[in-house]
Wavefront OBJ file of the C-alpha trace (Angstrom):
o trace
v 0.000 0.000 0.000
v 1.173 3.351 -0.973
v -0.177 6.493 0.876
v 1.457 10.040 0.493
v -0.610 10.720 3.674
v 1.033 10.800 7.468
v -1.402 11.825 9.273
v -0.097 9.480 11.887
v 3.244 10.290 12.372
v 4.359 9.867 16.098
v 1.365 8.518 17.152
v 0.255 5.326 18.918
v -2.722 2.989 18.006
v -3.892 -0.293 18.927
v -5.583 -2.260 17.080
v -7.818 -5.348 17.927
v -8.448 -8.394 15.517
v -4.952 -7.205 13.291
v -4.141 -10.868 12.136
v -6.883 -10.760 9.535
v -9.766 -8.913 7.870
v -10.804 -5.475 8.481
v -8.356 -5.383 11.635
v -5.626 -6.316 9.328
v -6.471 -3.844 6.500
v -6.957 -1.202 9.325
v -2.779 -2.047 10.507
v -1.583 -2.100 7.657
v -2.947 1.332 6.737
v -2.373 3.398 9.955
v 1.484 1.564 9.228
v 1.811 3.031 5.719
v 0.581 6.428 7.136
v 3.216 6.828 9.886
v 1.275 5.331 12.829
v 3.233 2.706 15.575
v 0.495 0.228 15.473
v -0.168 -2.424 18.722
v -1.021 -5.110 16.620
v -3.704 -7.737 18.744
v -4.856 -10.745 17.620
v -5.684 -14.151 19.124
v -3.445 -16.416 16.321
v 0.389 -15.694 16.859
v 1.415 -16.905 13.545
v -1.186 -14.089 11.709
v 0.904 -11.530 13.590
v 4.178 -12.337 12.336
v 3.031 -12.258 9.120
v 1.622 -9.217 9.440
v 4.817 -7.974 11.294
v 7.136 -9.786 7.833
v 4.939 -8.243 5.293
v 4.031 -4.396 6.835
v 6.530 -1.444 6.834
v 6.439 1.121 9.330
v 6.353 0.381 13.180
v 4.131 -2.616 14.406
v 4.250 -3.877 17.826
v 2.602 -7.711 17.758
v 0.737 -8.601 20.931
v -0.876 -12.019 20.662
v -3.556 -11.933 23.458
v -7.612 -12.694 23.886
v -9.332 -9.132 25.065
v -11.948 -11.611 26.648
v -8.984 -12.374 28.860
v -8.173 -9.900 31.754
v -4.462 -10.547 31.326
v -4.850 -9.804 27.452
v -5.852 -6.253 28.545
v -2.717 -5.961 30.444
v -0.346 -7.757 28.248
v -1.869 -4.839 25.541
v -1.451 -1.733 27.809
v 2.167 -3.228 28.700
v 3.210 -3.322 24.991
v 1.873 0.114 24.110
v 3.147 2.055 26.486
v 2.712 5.162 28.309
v 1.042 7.038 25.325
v -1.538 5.896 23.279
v -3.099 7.876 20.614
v -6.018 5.927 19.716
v -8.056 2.550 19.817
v -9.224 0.621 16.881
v -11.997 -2.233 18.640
v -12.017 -4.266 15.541
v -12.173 -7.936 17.165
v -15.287 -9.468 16.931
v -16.860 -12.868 16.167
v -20.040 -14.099 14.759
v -22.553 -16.599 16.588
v -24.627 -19.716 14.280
v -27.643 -17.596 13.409
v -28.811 -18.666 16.657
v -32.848 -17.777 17.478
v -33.001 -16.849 20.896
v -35.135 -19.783 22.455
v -31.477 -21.797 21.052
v -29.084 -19.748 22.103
v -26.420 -22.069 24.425
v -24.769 -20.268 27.095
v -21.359 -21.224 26.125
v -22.107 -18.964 23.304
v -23.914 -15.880 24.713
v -20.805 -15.608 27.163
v -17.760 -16.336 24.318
v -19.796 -13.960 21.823
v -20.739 -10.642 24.309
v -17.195 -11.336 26.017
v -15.473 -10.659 23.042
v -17.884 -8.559 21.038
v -18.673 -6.477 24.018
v -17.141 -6.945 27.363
v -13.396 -7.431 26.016
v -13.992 -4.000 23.936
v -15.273 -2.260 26.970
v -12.183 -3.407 29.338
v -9.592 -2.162 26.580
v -11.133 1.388 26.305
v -11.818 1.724 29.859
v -7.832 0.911 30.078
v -6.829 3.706 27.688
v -9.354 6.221 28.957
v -7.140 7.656 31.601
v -3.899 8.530 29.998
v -5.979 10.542 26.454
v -8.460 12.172 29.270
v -4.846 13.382 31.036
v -3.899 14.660 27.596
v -7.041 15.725 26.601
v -6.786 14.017 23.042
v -7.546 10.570 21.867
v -9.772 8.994 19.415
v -12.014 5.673 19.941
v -13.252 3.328 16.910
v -15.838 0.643 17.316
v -17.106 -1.886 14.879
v -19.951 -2.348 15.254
v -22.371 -3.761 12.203
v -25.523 -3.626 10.467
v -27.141 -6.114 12.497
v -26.732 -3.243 15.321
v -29.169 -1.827 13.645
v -32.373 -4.178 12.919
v -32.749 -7.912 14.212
v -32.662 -9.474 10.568
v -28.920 -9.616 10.587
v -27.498 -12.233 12.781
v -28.354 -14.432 15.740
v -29.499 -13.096 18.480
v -26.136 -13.108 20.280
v -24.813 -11.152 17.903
v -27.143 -8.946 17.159
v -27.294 -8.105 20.826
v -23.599 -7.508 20.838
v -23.722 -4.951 17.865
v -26.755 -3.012 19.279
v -24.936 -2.804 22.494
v -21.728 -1.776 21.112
v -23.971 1.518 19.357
v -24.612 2.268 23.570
v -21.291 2.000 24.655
v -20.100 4.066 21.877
v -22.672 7.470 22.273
v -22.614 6.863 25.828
v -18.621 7.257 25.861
v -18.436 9.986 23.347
v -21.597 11.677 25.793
v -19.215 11.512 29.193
v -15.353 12.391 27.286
v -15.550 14.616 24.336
v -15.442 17.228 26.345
v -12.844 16.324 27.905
v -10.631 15.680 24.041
v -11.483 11.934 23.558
v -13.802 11.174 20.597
v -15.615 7.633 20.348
v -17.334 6.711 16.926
v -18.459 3.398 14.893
v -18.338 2.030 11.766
v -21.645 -0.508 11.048
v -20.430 -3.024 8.058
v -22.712 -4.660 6.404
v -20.959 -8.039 4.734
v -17.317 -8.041 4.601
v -14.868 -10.555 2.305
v -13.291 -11.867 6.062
v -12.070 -14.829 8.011
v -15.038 -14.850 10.411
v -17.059 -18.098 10.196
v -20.966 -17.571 10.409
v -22.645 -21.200 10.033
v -26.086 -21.722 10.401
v -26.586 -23.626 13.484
v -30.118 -23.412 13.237
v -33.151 -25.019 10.630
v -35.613 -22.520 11.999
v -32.968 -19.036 11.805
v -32.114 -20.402 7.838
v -35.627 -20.476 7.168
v -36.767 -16.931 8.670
v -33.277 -15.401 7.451
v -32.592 -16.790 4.174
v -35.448 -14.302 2.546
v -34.034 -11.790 3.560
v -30.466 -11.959 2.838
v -31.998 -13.285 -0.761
v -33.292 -9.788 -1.360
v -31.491 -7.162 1.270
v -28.111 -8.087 1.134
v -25.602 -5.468 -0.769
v -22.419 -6.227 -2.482
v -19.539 -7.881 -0.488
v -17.365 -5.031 0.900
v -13.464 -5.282 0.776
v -12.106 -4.781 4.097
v -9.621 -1.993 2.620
v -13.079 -0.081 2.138
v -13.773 -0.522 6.307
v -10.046 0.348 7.116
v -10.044 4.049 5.246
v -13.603 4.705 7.240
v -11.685 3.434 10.693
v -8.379 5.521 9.526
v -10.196 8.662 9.062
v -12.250 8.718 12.247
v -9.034 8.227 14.207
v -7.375 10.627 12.394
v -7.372 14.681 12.971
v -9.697 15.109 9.838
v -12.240 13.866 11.833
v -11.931 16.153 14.615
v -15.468 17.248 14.947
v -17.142 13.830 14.870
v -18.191 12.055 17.834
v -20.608 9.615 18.777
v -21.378 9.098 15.406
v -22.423 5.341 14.202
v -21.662 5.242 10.616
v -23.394 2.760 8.442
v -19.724 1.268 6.169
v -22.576 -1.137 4.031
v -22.921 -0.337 0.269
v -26.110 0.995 1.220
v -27.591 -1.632 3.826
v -29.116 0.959 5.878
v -31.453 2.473 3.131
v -33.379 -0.423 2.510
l 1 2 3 4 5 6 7 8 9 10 11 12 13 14 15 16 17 18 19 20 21 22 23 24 25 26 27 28 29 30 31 32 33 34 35 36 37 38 39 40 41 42 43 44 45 46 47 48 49 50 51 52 53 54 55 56 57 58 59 60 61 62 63 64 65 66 67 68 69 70 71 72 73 74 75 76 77 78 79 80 81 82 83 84 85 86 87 88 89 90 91 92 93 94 95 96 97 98 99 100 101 102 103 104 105 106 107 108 109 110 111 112 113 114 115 116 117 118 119 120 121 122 123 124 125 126 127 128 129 130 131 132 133 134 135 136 137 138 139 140 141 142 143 144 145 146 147 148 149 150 151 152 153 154 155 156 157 158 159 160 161 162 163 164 165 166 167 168 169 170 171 172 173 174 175 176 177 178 179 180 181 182 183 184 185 186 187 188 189 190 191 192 193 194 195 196 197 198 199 200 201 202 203 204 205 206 207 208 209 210 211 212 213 214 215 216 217 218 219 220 221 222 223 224 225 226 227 228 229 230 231 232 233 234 235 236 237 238 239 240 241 242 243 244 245 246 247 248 249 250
């Protein structure tokens, strides 16, 4: 990738899910444009390739933000300043109706989805409030924003990552920290969706039949994430922003 921007020069942002997908697109950019990048991500061996194939400054951190000691092993490797937060880990349920939904799966899906998201940004908060700068991304997703999108695990994890992020943006943009979203609809990633369930296929299937847009790259996610973190975005916050060819206007 070739960028004649650097909007990101001396700056610090982590980034969640970095091994693959949109989190990987999302490294690699804030990389070409300057940024040191805290590259998470659950699968070690993504990292390094990431790490082989990426100019510019990234810092690999192979940790689960479900995980309390992921949090710390991810503050520890970014250091004292850190210039923004990229929540891009996520992962999908089976389409699971909620009369279906197994608890192992609830609990793995909101930890990561939700939980592990809040516990990272409530562990940067402190040092941008001190500074009184700092910018917060979320993905979030389409299904966020109507129940025809997902199981209901997942769905329930997008709509409550839209509340964490205005509520965030509500209590610390005055004090310099912006928090925003990005709401893809589908994306060419890694992230396994299988139906788990004969009744969630048949009430779905219609409907992603008819509604669903064009695949989006995840370059196309990474330049919305970029430019919220960046200073171009300055007066934006607690913004969700449909990234969906279009999803949200149907």
């Amino acid at each position: 990738m070739t960028l004649s921007s650097q909007r990101f020069n001396g700056r610090t942002v982590i980034v969640t899910g970095a091994g693959a997908g949109i989190g990987r697109a999302t490294a690699e950019r804030l990389a070409a444009e300057g940024c040191r990048v805290i590259a998470v991500d659950v699968s070690a061996d993504r990292l390094t390739a990431l790490a082989d194939e990426v100019g510019g400054e990234v810092v690999t951190v192979s940790a689960d933000i479900a995980d309390a000691a992921g949090i710390e092993a991810i503050m520890a490797a970014a250091g004292e300043r850190i210039d923004g937060l990229a929540n891009v880990a996520g992962i999908m349920d089976g389409f699971e109706p909620t009369a279906e939904i197994a608890d192992a799966t609830w609990e793995r899906v909101l930890g990561v989805n939700l939980t592990g998201m809040m516990r990272l940004t409530r562990a940067v908060l402190p040092g941008m409030i001190d500074r009184g700068a700092g910018s917060i991304v979320n993905v979030g997703s389409e299904a966020g924003q109507r129940g025809s999108a997902a199981g209901t695990p997942y769905t329930t994890s997008k709509h409550a990552v839209n509340g964490f992020t205005v509520s965030t943006a509500f209590f610390y943009t005055p004090k310099g920290v912006r928090c925003n979203a990005v709401a893809p609809g589908p994306v060419a990633t890694s992230i396994e969706a299988p139906f788990r369930s004969e009744w969630a296929q048949t009430r779905l299937g219609p409907f992603f039949q008819t509604n669903l847009p064009p695949v989006a790259q995840p370059s196309q996610l990474a330049a919305a994430i970029t430019w919220l973190l960046s200073d171009d975005a300055s007066n934006v916050s607690g913004a969700v922003i449909p990234v969906d060819g279009g999803w949200a206007a149907i």
